[in-house]
C-alpha positions in Angstrom: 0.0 0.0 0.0 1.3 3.2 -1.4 2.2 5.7 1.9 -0.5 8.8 2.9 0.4 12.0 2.2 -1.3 14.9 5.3 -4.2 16.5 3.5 -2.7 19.7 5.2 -2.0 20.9 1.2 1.2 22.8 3.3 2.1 19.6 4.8 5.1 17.1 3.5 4.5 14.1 6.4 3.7 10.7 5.1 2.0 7.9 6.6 2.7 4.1 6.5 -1.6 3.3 6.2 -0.5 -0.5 7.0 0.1 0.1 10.0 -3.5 2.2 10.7 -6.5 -0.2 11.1 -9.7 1.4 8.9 -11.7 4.3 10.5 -8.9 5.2 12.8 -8.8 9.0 13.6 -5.1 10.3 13.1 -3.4 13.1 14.1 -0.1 14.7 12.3 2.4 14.5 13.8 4.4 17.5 11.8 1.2 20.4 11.8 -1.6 18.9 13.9 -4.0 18.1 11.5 -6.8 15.0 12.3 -8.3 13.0 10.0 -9.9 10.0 9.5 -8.4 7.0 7.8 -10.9 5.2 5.3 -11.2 3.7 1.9 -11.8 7.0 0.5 -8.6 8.4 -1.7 -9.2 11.7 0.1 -9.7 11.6 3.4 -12.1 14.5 5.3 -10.0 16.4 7.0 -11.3 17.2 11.0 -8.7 20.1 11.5 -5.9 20.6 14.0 -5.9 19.1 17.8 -6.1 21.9 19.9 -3.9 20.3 22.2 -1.3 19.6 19.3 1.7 21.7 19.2 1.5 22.9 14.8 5.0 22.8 13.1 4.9 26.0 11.1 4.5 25.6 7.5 7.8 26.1 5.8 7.9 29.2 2.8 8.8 27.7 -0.3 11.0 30.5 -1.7 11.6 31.2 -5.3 13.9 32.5 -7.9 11.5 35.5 -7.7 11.7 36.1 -3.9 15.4 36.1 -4.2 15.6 38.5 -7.1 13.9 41.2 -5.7 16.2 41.9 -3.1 19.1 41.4 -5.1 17.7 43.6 -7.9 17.2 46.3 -5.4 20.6 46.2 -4.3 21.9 46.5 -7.8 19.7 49.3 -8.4 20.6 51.3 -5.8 24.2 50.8 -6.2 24.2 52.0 -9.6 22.3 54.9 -8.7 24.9 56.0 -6.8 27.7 55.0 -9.5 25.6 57.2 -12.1 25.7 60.2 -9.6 28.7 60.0 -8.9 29.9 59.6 -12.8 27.7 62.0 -13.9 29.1 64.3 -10.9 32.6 63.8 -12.0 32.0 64.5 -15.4 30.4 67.5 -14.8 33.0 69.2 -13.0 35.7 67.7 -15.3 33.5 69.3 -18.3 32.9 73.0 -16.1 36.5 74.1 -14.4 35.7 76.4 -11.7 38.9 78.2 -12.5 38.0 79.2 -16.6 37.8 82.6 -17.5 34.7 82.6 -19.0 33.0 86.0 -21.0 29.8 85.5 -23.0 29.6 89.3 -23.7 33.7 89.0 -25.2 32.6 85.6 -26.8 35.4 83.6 -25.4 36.4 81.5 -22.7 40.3 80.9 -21.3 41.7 78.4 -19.2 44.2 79.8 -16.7 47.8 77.8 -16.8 48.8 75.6 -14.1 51.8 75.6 -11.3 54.5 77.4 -11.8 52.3 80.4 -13.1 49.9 82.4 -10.9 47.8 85.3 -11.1 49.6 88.5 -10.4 46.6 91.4 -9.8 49.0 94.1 -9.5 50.4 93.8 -12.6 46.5 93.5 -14.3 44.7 96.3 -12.7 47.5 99.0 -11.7 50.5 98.8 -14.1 49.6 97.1 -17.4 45.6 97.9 -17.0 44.2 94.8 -19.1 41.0 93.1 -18.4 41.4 89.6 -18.6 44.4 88.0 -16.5 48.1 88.3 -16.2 50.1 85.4 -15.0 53.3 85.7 -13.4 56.0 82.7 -13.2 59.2 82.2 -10.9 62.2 80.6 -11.5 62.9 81.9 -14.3 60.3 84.9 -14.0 58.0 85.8 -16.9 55.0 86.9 -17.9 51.9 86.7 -20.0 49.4 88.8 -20.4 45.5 88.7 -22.3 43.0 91.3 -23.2 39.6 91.7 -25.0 37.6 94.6 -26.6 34.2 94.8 -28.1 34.2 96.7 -31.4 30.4 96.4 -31.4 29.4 96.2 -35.4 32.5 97.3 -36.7 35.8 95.2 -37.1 38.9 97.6 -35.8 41.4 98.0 -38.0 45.1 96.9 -38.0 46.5 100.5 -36.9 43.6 100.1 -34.0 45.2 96.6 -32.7 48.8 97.9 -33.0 48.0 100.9 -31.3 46.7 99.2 -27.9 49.4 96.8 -28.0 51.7 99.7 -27.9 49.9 101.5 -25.3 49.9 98.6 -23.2 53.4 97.9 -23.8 54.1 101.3 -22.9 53.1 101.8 -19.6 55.1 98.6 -17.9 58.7 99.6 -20.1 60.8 102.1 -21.6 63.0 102.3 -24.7 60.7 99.8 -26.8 61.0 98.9 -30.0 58.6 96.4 -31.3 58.6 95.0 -35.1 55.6 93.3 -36.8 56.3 89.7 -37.9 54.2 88.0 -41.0 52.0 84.8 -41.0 51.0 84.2 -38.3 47.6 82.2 -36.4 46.0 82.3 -33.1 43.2 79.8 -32.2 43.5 78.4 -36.1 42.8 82.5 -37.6 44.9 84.6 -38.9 46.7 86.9 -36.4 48.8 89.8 -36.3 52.3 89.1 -34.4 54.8 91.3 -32.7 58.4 90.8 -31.3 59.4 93.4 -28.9 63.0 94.4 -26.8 62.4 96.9 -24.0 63.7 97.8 -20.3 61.5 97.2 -17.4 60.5 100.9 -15.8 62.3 101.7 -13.4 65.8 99.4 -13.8 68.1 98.2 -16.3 66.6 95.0 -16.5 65.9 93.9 -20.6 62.8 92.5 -21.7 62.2 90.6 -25.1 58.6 89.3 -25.9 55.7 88.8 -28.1 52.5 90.5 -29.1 49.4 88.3 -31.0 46.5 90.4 -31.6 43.2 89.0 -33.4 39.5 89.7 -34.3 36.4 87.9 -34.5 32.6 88.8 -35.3 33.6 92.3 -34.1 35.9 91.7 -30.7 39.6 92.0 -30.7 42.2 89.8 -28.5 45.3 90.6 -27.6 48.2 88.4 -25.6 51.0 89.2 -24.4 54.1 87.5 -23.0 57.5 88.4 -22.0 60.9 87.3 -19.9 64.1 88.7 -19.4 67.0 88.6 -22.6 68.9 86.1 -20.0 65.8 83.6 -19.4 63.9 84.1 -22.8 65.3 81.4 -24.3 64.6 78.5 -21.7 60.6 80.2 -21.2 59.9 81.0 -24.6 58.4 77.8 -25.6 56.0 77.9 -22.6 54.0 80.7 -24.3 52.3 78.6 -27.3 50.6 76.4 -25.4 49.1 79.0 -22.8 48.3 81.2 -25.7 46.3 78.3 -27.6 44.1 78.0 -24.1 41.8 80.9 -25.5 38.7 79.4 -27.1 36.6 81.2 -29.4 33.0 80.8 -28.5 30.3 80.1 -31.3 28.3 82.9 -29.9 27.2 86.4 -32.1 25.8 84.3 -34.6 23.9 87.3 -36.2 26.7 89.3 -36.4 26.9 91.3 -39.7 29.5 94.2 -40.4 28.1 97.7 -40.5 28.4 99.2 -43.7 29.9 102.9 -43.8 27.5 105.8 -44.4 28.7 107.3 -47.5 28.8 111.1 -47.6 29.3 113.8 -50.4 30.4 117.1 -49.7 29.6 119.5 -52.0 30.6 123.2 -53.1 30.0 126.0 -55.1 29.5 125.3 -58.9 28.5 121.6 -58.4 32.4 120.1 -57.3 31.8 116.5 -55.1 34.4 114.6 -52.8 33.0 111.3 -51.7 33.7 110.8 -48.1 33.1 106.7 -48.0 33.8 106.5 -43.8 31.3 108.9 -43.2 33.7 111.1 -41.5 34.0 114.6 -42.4 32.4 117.4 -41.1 32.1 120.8 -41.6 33.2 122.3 -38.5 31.0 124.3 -35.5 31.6 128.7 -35.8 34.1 128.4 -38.4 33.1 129.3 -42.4 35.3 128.9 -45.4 37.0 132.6 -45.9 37.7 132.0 -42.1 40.6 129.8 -43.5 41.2 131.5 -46.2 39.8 134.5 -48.9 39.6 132.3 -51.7 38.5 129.2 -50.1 35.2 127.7 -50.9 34.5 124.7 -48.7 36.0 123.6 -45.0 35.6 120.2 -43.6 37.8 118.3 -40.6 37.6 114.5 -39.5 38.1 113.0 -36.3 39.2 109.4 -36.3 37.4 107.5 -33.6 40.3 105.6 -32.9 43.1 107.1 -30.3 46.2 108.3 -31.8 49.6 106.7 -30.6 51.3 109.9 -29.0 48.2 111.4 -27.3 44.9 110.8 -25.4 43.5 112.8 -28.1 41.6 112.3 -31.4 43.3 112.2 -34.2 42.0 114.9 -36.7 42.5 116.2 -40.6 41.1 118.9 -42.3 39.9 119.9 -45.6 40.1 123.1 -47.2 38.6 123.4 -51.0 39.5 126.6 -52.9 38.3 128.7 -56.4 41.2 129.8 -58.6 41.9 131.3 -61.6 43.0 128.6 -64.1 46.8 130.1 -65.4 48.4 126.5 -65.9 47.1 123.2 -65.5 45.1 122.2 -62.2 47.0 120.1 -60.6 49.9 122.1 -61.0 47.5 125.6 -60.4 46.7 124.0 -56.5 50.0 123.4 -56.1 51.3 126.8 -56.2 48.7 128.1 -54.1 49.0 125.5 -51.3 52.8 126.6 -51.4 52.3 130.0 -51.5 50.0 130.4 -48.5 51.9 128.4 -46.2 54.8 130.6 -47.3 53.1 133.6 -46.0 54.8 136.2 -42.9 58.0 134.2 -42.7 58.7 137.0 -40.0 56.3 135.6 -38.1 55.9 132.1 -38.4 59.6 131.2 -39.8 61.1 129.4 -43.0 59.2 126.6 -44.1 60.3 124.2 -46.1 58.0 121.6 -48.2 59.1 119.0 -50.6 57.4 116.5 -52.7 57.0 112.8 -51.0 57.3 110.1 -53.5 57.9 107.1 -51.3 54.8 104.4 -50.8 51.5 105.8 -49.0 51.2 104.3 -45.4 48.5 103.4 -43.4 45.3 102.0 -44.5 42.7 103.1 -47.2 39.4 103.5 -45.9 37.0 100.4 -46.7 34.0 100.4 -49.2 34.9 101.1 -53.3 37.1 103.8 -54.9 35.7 106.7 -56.0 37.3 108.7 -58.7 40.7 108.7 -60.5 41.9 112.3 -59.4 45.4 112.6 -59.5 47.1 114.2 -56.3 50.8 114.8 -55.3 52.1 114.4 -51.6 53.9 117.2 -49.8 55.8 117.4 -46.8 56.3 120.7 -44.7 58.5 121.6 -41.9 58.8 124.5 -39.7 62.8 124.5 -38.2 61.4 126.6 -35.7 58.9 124.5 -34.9 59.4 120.6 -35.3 56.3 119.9 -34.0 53.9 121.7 -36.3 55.2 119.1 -39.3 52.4 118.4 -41.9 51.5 116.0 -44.5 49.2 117.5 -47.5 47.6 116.4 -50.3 47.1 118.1 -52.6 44.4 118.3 -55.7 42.6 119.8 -58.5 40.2 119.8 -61.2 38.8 122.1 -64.0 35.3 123.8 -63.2 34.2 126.1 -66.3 37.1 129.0 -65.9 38.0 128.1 -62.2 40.2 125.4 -61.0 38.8 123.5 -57.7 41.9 123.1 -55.8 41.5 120.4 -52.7 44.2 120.9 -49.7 44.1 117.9 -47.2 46.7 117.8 -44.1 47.2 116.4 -41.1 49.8 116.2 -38.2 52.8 114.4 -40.1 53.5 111.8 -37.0 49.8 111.0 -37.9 50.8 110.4 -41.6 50.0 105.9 -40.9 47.1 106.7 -39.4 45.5 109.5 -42.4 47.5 109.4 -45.2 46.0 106.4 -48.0 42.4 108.1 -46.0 43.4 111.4 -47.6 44.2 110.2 -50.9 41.0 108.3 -51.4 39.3 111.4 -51.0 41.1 113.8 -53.4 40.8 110.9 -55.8 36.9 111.6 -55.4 37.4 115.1 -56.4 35.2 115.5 -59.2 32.7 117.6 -61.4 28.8 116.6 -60.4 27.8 113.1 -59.2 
């Protein structure tokens, strides 16, 4: 006879039913439950003995119940590992110590040890606006600046002129030279080599200058050592250079286009300002300057000049003459004549005839006009100061000759001269 399982469905025990005579009430022994034995396959079970002691039913445990737990703990600890990965790369991603300027479009990342900030050197001496970073053993320096141009890109005698001014204020005796081809970030650059002594000693400086522009902001960097250590710290400077990073921001930027001018005289004569630039001046009229002159204009260039804090300024004067020869030659004579005027008073003056290359820039936009001008030079002995450059022009008008006198402060000459050209090559008769 085959052994009886307990009904109790939670129950494993087994019974020997040859050894339980028919109708006998039974009691498990493992949980407590009594039933009775009989020819039926299923027993009716009578429930538990109270006075039985139940074994508790054991929990059958599957892969499930194990799982969860397990998947919990997996869950949790990648939670953390993502934080803490995600964390990580955020901060690796983000320095705290970057220089970063949305407004100047750029970010910078400072160099490490040996080089630290030096403050002094940015805000009182040098007056940049970025960072300077100074560096022991051997000592040098490095230097970076930024300017917003706003819609306008500046031009090269603009970039060179705060380089200089900069360079100016921490040295002496400087003599810097302008060096071809070269990149910053990837873009073409302008590059400087300089050799000055450090205000205030004997000490000799040599260094470099980059200076670019982008969508309308200029950078400049700077970097120097002694003569003695320049060698050993030069190739430092590349690398901390190349940490600026231009930023894809300003993507509307667009170049403003000069306002074109025409200035116009007596008789229908044009000149074709294409900057935008020339004025007539405040309580000043034409015979003012002069009995026979016709028109006065001046310009003021917005950019600082390299010797002074102030604007840089030309100045127009358009006169009617009698036509005796031709009238390029007829404006010469006149321009020479007047400043020839009360030697007694002002002194000899002497004015020759230029006929090396214009310097400087021309102004942007077309040409206008093929007018032919000459280039003079005057000096004062008596006064080296009050040296000129003029331009000179002139065209037939019906019987009169329209004879154009441009000038400016000769140690201006880079800054106005190809500027001055370009407008007595506008000279002309109507529009």
């Amino acid at each position: 006879m085959p052994p009886l399982k307990c009904p109790n469905a939670s129950c494993t025990f087994l019974f020997d039913p040859s050894k339980v005579p028919v109708g006998a009430v039974l009691a498990c022994p493992r949980c407590g439950t009594r039933f009775a034995l009989g020819d039926s396959a299923a027993p009716p079970v009578l429930g538990p003995d109270p006075g039985a002691v139940q074994e508790k039913p054991r929990k059958v445990r599957g892969i499930i119940s194990y799982a969860i737990p397990t998947l919990g703990a997996m869950f949790v600890v990648g939670g953390i590992l993502f934080a803490v990965i995600w964390m990580g790369g955020k901060k690796s991603s983000a320095r705290t110590n970057d220089i970063h300027s949305e407004a100047l479009n750029f970010s910078f990342t400072p160099p490490g040890e040996p080089w630290k900030t030096d403050e002094e050197m940015k805000s009182n001496r040098m007056g940049v606006n970025v960072a300077v970073y100074e560096r022991s053993g051997p000592a040098a320096w490095v230097a970076l600046a930024a300017k917003d141009f706003g819609s306008r890109t500046p031009v090269h005698r603009e970039l060179e002129n705060y380089l200089e001014s900069r360079l100016r204020r921490i040295f002496d005796n400087l003599n810097m030279e302008e060096k071809q081809e070269a990149t910053w970030t990837g873009r073409p650059a302008l590059r400087y080599e300089f050799r000055a002594t450090a205000k205030g000693t004997d000490a000799v400086m040599i260094g470099e200058c980059y200076a670019l522009t982008c969508k309308g902001i200029a950078y400049w960097f700077f970097a120097w050592a002694s003569q003695h250590d320049i060698s050993s710290i030069h190739e430092e400077f590349e690398p901390i250079r190349e940490r600026l990073t231009i930023l894809p921001g300003r993507e509307n930027w667009k170049e403003a286009t000069p306002t074109k001018t025409v200035l116009t005289g007596i008789g229908g004569y044009t000149l074709t300002d294409r900057e935008g630039i020339w004025t007539k001046p405040p309580l000043e009229e034409p015979k003012d300057e002069d009995p026979k002159a016709d028109l006065l204009a001046q310009a003021v260039d917005p950019a600082k000049g390299p010797r002074s804090d102030s604007h840089p300024t030309a100045r127009l004067v358009v006169f009617l003459l009698d036509a005796n020869s031709d009238p390029l030659t007829t404006a010469r004579k006149y321009v020479v004549a007047r400043y020839n005027r009360n030697p007694e008073t002002f002194g000899p003056t002497t004015i020759e005839e230029l006929t090396d290359a214009p310097q400087g820039e021309s102004p942007p936009g077309e040409q206008f006009g093929e007018t032919k001008s000459i280039r003079l030079k005057l000096t004062r002995p008596n006064s080296p100061s009050s040296a000129k450059l003029l331009v000179v022009a002139g065209i037939k008008l019906g019987e009169k000759v329209v004879a154009v006198e441009l000038s400016c402060p000769l140690f201006q000459r880079s800054i106005w001269e190809k500027r001055l050209l370009a407008l007595a090559a506008s000279l002309s008769v109507g529009q």
